[in-house]
C-alpha positions as CSV (number, residue, x, y, z in Angstrom):
1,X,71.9,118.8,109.1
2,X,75.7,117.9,110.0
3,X,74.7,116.2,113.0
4,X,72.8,113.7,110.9
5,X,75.4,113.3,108.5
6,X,77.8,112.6,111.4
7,X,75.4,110.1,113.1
8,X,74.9,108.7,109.5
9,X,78.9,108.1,109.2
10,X,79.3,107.1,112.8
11,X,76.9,104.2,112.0
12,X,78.5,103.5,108.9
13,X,82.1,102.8,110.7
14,X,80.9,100.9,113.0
15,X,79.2,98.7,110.6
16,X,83.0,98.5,108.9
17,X,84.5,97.6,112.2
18,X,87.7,99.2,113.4
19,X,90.2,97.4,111.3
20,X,89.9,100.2,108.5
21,X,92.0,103.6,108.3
22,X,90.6,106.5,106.3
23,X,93.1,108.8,104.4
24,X,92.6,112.4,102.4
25,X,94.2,112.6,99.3
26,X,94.9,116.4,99.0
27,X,96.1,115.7,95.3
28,X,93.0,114.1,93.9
29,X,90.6,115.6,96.7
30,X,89.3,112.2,97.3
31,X,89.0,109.8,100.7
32,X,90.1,106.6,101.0
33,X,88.9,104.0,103.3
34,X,91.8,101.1,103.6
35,X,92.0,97.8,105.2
36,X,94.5,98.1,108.3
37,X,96.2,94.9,107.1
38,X,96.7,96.6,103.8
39,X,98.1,99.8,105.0
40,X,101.8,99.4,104.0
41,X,100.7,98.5,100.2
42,X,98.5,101.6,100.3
43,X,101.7,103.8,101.0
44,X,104.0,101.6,98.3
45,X,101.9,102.0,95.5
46,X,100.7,98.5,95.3
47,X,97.2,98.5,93.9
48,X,94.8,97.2,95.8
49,X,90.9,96.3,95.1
50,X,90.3,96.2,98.4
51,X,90.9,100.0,99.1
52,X,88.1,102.1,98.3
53,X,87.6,105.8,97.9
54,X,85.1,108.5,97.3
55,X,85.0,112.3,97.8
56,X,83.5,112.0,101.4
57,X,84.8,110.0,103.9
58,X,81.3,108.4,103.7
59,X,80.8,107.6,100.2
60,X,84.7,105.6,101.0
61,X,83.3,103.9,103.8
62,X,79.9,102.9,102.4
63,X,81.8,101.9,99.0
64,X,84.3,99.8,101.5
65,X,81.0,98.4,103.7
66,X,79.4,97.2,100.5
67,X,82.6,95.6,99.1
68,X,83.0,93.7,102.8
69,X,79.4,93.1,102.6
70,X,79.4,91.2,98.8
71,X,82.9,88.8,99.7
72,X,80.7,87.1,102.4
């Protein structure tokens, strides 16, 4: 069963690209999947729409492929 979900996430991310870092919020226990070019705002606070999260690193990737996936 965790080999599907891994090949299930590994698909995901490659979908995305590699031009996204994911980051665990111990905090609020939640993932979050954020443009590379959008790090630095990540760490400053700055909100951002285009950061997604969820609590698996898949549910934050899938919520970031499907945002990508709508601005086309």
């Amino acid at each position: 069963m965790t080999h599907i979900k891994i090949k299930s996430l590994k698909n995901t991310v490659e979908e995305l690209g590699h031009n996204f870092v994911f980051h665990f919020n111990g905090y609020q226990n939640l993932w979050y999947c954020i443009p590379r070019d959008q790090y630095n705002d990540y760490w400053n606070n700055i909100k951002n729409k285009n950061c997604t999260g969820g609590q698996t690193i898949e549910e934050a990737a899938k919520k970031m492929l499907k945002n990508k996936t709508s601005e086309k």
